[in-house]
Legacy VTK file of the C-alpha trace (Angstrom):
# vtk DataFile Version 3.0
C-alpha trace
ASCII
DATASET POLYDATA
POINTS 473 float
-42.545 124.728 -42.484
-42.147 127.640 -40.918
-44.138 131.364 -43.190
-42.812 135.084 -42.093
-45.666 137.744 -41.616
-46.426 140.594 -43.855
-45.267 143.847 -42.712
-46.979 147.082 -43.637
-44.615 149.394 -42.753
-42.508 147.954 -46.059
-38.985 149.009 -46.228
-39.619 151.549 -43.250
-40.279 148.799 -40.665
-38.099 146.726 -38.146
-35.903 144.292 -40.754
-36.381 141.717 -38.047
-38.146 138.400 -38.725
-40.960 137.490 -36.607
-40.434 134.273 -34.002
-40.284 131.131 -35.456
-43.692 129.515 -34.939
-44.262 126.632 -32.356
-43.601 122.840 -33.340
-46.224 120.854 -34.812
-48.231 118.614 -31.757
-47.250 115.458 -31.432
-50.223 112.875 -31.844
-50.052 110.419 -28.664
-48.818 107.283 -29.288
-46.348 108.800 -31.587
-42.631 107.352 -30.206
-39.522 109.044 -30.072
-37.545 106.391 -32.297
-39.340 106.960 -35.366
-42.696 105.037 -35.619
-44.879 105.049 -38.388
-47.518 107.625 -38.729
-50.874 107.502 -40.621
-51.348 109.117 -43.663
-54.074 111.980 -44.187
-57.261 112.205 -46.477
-56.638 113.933 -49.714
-58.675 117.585 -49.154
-58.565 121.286 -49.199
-55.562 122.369 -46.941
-57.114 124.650 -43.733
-54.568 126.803 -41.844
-54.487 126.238 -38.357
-55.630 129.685 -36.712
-52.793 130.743 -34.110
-50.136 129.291 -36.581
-47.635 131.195 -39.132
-49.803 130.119 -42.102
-53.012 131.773 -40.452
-51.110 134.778 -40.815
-49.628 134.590 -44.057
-52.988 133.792 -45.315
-54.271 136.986 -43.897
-51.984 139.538 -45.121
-52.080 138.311 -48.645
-56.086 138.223 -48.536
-55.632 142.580 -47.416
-53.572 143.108 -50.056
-55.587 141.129 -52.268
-58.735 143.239 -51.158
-57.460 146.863 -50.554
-55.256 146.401 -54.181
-54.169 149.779 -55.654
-55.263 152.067 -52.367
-51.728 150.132 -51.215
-49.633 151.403 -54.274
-50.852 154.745 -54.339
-49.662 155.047 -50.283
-46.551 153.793 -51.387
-46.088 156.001 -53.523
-47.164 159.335 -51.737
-44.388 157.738 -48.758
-41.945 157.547 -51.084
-42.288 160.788 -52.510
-42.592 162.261 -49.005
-39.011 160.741 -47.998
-37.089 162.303 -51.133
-38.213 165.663 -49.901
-37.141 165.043 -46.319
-34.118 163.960 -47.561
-33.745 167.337 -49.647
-35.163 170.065 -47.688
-34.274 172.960 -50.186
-37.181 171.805 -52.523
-39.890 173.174 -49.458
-38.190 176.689 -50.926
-40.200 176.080 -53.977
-43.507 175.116 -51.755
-44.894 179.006 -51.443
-44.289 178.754 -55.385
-46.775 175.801 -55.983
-49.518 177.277 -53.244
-49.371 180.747 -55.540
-49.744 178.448 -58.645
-52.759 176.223 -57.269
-54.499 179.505 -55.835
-53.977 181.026 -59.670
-55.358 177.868 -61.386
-58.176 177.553 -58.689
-59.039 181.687 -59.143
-58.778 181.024 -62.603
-61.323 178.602 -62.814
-64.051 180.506 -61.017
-66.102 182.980 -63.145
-65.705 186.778 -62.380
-69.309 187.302 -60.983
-68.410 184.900 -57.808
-64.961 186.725 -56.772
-65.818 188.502 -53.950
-64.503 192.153 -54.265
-62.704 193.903 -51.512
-64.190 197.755 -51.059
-62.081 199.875 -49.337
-63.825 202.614 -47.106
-63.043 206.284 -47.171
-61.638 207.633 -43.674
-64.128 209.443 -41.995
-64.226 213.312 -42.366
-63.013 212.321 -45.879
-66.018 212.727 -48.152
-68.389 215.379 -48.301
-71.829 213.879 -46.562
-73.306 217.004 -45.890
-76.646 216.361 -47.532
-77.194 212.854 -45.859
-76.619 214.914 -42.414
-79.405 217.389 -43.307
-81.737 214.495 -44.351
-81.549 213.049 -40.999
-81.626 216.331 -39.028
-83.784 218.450 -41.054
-87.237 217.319 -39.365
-85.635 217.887 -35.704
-84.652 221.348 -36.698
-88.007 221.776 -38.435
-89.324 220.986 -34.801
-87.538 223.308 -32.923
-87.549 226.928 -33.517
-87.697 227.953 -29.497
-84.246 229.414 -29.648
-83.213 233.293 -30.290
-79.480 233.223 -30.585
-80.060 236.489 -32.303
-80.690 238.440 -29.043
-78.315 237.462 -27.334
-75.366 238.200 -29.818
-74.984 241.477 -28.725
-75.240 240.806 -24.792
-71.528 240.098 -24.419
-69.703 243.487 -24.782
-65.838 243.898 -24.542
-64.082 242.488 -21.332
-61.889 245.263 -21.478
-65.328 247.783 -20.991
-64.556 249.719 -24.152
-62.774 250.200 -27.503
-60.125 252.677 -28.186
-58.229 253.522 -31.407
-54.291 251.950 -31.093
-52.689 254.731 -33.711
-51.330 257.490 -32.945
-50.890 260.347 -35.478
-47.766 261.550 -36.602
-46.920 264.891 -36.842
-43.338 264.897 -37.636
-42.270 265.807 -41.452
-41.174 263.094 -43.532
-37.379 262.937 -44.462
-36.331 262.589 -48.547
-37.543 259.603 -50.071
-35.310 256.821 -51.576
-37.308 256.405 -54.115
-40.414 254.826 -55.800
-42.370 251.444 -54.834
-45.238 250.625 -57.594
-47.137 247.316 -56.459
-49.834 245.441 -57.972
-52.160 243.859 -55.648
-53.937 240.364 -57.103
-56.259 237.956 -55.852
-59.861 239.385 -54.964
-61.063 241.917 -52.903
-59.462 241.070 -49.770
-56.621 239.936 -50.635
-56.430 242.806 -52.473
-56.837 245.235 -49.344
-54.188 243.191 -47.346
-51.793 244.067 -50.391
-52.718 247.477 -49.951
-51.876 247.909 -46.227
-48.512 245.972 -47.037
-47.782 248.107 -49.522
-48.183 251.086 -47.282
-46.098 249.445 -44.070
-43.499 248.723 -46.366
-43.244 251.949 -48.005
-43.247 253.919 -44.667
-40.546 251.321 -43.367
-38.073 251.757 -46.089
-39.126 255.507 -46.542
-40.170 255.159 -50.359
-42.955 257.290 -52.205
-46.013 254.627 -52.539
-47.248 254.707 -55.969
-51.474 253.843 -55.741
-51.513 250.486 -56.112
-52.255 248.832 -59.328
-55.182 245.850 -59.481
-54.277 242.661 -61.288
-56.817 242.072 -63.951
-57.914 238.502 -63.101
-58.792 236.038 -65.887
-61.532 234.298 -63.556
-63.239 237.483 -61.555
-62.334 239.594 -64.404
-63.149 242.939 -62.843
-61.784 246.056 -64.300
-61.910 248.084 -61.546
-58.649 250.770 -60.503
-58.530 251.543 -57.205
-60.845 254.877 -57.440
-63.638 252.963 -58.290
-63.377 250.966 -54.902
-61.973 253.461 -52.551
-61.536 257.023 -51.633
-58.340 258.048 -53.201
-58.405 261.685 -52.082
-58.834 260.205 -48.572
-55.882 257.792 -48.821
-53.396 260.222 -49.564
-54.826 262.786 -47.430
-54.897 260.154 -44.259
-51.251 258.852 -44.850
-49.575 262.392 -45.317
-47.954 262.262 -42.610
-46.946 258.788 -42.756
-46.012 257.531 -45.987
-46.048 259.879 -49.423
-48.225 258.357 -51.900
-48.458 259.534 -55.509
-50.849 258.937 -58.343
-47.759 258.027 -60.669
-44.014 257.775 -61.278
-42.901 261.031 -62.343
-42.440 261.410 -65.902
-37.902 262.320 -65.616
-38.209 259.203 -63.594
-39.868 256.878 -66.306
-37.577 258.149 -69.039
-34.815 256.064 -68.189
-37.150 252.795 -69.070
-38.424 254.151 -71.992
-41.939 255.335 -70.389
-42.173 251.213 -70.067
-43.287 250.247 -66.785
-42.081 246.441 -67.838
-38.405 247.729 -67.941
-38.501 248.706 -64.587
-36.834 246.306 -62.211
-39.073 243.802 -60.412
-38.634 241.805 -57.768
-39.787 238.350 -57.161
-40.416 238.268 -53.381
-41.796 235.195 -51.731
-44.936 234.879 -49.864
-45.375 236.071 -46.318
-41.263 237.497 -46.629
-40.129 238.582 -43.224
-39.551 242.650 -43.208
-35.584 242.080 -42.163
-35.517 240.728 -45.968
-37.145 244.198 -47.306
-34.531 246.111 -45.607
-31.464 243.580 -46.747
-32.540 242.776 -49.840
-34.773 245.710 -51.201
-33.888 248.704 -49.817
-29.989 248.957 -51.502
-31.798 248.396 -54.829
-34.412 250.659 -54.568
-31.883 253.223 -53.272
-29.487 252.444 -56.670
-32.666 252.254 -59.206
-34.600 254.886 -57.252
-37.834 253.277 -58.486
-38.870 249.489 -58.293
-41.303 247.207 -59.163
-43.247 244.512 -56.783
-45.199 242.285 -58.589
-47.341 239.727 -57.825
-47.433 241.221 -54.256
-50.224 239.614 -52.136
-49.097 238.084 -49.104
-45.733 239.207 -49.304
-45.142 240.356 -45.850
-44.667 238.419 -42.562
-47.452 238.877 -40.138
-44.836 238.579 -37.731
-43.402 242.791 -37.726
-42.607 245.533 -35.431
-45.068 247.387 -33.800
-43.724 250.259 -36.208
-45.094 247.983 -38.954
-47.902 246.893 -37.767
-49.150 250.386 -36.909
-48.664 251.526 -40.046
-50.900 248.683 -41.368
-53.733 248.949 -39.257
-53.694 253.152 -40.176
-54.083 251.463 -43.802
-56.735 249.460 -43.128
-58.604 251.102 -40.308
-58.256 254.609 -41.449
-57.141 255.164 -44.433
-59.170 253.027 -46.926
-62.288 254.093 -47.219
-65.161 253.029 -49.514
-65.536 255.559 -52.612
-68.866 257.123 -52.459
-71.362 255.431 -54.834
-70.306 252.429 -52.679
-71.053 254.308 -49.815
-74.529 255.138 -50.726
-75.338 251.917 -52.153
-74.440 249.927 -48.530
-76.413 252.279 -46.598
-79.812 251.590 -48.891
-78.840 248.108 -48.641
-78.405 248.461 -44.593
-81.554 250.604 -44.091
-84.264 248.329 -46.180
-82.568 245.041 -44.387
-83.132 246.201 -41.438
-86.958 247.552 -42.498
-87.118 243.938 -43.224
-85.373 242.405 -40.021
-88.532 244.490 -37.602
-89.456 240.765 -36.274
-86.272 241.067 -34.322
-86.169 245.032 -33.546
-83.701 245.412 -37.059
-81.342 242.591 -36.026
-80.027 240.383 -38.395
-77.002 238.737 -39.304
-74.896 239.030 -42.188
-73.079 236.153 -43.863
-69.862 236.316 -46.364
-70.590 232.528 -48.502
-66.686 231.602 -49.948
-68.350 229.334 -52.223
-67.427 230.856 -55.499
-65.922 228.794 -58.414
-62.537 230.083 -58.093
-62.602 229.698 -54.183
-63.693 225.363 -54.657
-61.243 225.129 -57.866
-58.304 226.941 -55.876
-58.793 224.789 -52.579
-59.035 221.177 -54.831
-61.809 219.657 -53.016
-64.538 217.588 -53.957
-68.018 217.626 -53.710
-71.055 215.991 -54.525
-70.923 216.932 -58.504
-69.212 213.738 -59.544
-67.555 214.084 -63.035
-69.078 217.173 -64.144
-67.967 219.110 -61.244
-64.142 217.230 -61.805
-64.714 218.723 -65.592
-65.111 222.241 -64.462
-62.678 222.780 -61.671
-59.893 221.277 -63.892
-61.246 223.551 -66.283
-61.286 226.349 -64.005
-57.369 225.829 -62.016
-55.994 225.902 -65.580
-57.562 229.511 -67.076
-56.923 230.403 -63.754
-53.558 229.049 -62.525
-51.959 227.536 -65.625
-50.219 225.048 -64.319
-49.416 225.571 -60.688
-51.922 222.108 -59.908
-50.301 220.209 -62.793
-46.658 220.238 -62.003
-44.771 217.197 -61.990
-44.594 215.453 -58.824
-47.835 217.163 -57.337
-50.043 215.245 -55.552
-53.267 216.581 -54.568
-55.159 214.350 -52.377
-58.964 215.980 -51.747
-59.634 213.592 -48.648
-56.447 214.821 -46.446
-57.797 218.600 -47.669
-61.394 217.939 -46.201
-60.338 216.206 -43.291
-57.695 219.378 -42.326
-60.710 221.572 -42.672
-59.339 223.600 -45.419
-62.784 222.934 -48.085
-64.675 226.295 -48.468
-68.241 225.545 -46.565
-70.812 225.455 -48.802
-74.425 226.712 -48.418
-75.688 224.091 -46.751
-72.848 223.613 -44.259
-73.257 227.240 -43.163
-77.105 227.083 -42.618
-76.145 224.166 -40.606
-73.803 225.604 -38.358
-75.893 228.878 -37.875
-78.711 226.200 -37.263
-76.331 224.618 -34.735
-75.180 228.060 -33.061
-78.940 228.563 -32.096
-80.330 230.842 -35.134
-84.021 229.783 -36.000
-85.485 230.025 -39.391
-86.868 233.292 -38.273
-83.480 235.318 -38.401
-83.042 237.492 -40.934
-79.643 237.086 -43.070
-77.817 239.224 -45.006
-76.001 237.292 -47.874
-72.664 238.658 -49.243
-70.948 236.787 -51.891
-70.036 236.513 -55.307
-71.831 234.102 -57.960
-72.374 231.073 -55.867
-71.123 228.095 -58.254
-74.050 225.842 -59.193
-76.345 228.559 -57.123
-79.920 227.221 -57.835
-78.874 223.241 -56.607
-76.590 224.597 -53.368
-78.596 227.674 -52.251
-81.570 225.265 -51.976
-80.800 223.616 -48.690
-79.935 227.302 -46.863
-83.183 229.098 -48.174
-84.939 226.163 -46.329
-83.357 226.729 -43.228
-83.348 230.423 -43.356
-86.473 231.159 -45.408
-85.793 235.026 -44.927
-82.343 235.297 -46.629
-81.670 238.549 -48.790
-79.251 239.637 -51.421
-78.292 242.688 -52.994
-80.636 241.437 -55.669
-83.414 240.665 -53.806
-82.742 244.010 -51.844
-81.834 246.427 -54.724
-83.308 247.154 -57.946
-81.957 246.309 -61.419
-81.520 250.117 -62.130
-79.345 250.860 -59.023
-77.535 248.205 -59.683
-76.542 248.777 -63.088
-73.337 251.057 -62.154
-71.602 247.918 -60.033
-72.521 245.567 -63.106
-69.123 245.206 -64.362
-67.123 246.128 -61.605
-66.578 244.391 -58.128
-69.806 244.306 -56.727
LINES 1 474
473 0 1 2 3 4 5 6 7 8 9 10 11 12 13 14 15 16 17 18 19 20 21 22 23 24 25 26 27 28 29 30 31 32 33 34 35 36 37 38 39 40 41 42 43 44 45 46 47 48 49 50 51 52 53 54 55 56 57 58 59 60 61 62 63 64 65 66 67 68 69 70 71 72 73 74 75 76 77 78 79 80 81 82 83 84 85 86 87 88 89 90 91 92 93 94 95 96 97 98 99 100 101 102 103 104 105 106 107 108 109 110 111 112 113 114 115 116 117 118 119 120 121 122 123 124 125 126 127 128 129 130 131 132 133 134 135 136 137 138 139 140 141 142 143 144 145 146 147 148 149 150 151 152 153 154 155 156 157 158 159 160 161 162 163 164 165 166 167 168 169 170 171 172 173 174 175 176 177 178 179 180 181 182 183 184 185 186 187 188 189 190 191 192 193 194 195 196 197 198 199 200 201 202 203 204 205 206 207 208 209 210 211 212 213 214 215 216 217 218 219 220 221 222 223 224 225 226 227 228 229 230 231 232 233 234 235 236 237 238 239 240 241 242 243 244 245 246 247 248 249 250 251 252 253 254 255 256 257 258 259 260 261 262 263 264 265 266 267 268 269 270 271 272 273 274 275 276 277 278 279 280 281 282 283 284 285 286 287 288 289 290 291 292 293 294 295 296 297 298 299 300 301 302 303 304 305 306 307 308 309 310 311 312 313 314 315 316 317 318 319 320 321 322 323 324 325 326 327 328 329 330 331 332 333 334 335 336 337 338 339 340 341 342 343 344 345 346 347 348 349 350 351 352 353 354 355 356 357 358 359 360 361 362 363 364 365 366 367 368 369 370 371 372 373 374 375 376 377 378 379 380 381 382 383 384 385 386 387 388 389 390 391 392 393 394 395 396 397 398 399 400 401 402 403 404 405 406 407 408 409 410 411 412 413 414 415 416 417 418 419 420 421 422 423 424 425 426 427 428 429 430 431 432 433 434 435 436 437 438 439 440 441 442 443 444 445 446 447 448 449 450 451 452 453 454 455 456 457 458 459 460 461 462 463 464 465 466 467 468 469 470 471 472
């Protein structure tokens, strides 16, 4: 009888049946025509090894043994082929992964999620304190250099200064009319308004009213323009350049009603290019005779004729001077810093610190004052701007700021960079500023560098101070 042998491949296998197995041995003395043979003993029945029933035994005694590991291969094959078969169901493959990933994430408490930081690019983040850490016991060290010696040893390539304006003498033709400004922002941006006001003036040959000073809601200083500089000398210096008046006469202001807010203003854009002033301006100041310029810092192009820019520099060169109890003030100040400055033969240096509250809410960086500091310069951008850094669609971003160098320095920065330029803690500094925001945490770090720092306070008594008290110094 003849078996067939198990195949494991199953229905994915050669079809073929295996080679019929070899005839059964004759015994000798067997003969061809048919003679009797002798019966067997009754017993167990042994497969012959090397025959078709060794190796049907076989494969039924693995199957037997290895049972449902079989079935389950089966079955993993057979799913297997239906997706060969129908590719289109691998679209649906990324789908399970996300699933099994979401069930497996899901499964694992929070605590053993590994969290991704992200790191700030570098320049990004104000680090100035961990810089000083590390470098304050080096510069402790060294104090060999005198940078303040040698700042005066380089003089002008060109061997000496001269004066670039020439003074007019020629008489002024008839005005068109009359240009009232008012110059806001603080003090200098208040003196750039002021030269503007008087290049534009002589350019479109108008009678300059004396600027006006925008009452600020964050410096809130109440001071006109005679309290800071020498009127008398103004108008004297720019005779015979520009005319410039006290007021608008009082003919003039009766067709508004005596209202200077019914006189026409204009609404100029910053840093305005002078070709506009003579376009745009100029015919209507001609047909109203007087006109209004307000808000009016930075309204003029740096980029002028020399015509222009002469007149500007006569402005701010010549013509503005300090009024007098300024004057006196400055030269007590300059006389006892020097008295104190004898260590280096009256040499010091004098330093103008931008860090004011206005200056760090107005330039939206950050600094080391975490939520509190966030608190207050919000605060602060929306007494003073209300609602110039909350506009829809602005995005202020306080690491591209700091990283395009536009943060105000703060104390410490400067005493580094002084520290850096080669001044030891010997030189004697003149500090000029306003109320340094947060003053007794940042000043800290520069009175340790510069131990013999000095300020109008620290210079001047209560008592001679008392006249500047509510004004702009």
């Amino acid at each position: 009888m003849q078996g067939q042998a198990y195949s494991r491949l199953g229905s994915f296998g050669a079809a073929a049946s295996a080679p019929p197995p070899p005839s059964a041995p004759v015994r000798p003395g067997a003969g061809a025509g048919g003679a009797s043979r002798t019966p067997a003993k009754a017993g167990p029945a042994r497969a012959i090894p090397g025959t078709a029933a060794s190796a049907t035994a076989a494969a039924r005694a693995g199957v037997a043994h290895r049972g449902g590991g079989g079935a389950a291969r089966r079955v993993a094959r057979a799913v297997l082929a239906t997706l060969l078969r129908r590719q289109a169901v691998f679209l649906f493959a990324p789908l399970l992964y996300v699933a099994a990933m979401l069930l497996y994430m899901g499964s694992l408490p929070l605590d053993a999620v590994p969290r991704i930081i992200a790191r700030q690019p570098p320049g990004s983040v104000y680090r100035s304190p961990q810089l000083y850490a590390r470098l304050r016991a080096d510069m402790d060290a060294d104090n060999s250099t005198g940078a303040l010696a040698t700042v005066w040893r380089h003089t002008y390539k060109g061997g000496t200064w001269w004066p670039c304006i020439n003074n007019m003498t020629n008489g002024l033709p008839e005005s068109n009319g009359y240009i009232y400004v008012e110059a806001n922002g603080g003090l200098n941006q208040q003196r750039t308004s002021i030269c503007n006001a008087v290049a534009i003036a002589g350019f479109l040959n108008a009678t300059l009213i004396i600027p006006n000073f925008h009452f600020h809601s964050i410096w809130r200083d109440p001071s006109k323009f005679s309290d800071i500089y020498d009127k008398d000398h103004f108008v004297q210096r720019l005779q015979n350049d520009v005319r410039v008046v006290d007021e608008i006469p009082d003919f003039m202001m009766e067709r508004f009603g005596h209202n200077l807010s019914n006189v026409f203003n204009f609404k100029i854009k910053a840093w305005a290019r002078i070709q506009y002033y003579k376009d745009v301006v100029l015919p209507k100041l001609v047909e109203e005779r007087v006109i209004r310029i307000s808000p009016f810092a930075n309204r003029l192009s740096f980029d002028a004729p020399s015509a222009v820019q002469r007149l500007r520099c006569l402005a701010n060169f010549e013509a503005l001077k300090f009024s007098k109890p300024i004057v006196s003030l400055s030269e007590t100040l300059v006389s006892r810093m020097r008295e104190r400055s004898a260590e280096s033969d009256g040499k010091y240096i004098s330093v103008h610190l931008r860090f004011e509250e206005d200056m760090i809410a107005f330039s939206c960086c950050v600094y080391d004052g975490g939520d509190e500091e966030k608190k207050e310069m919000d605060a602060a951008r929306e007494i003073g701007w209300r609602g110039k850094f909350t506009k829809r669609g602005r995005v202020i971003r306080p690491g591209v700021i700091r990283m395009n160098g536009k943060c105000p320095l703060t104390p410490l920065e400067v005493g580094l960079m002084l520290r850096g330029m080669g001044f030891s803690n010997k030189t004697a500094i003149f500090l000029a500023s306003g109320k340094i925001y947060r003053a007794e945490k940042n000043m800290a770090s520069l009175l340790e560098m510069f131990p013999l720092l000095q300020t109008k306070e620290t210079l001047a008594s209560e008592e001679e101070l008392a006249p500047f008290k509510d004004g702009c110094c």
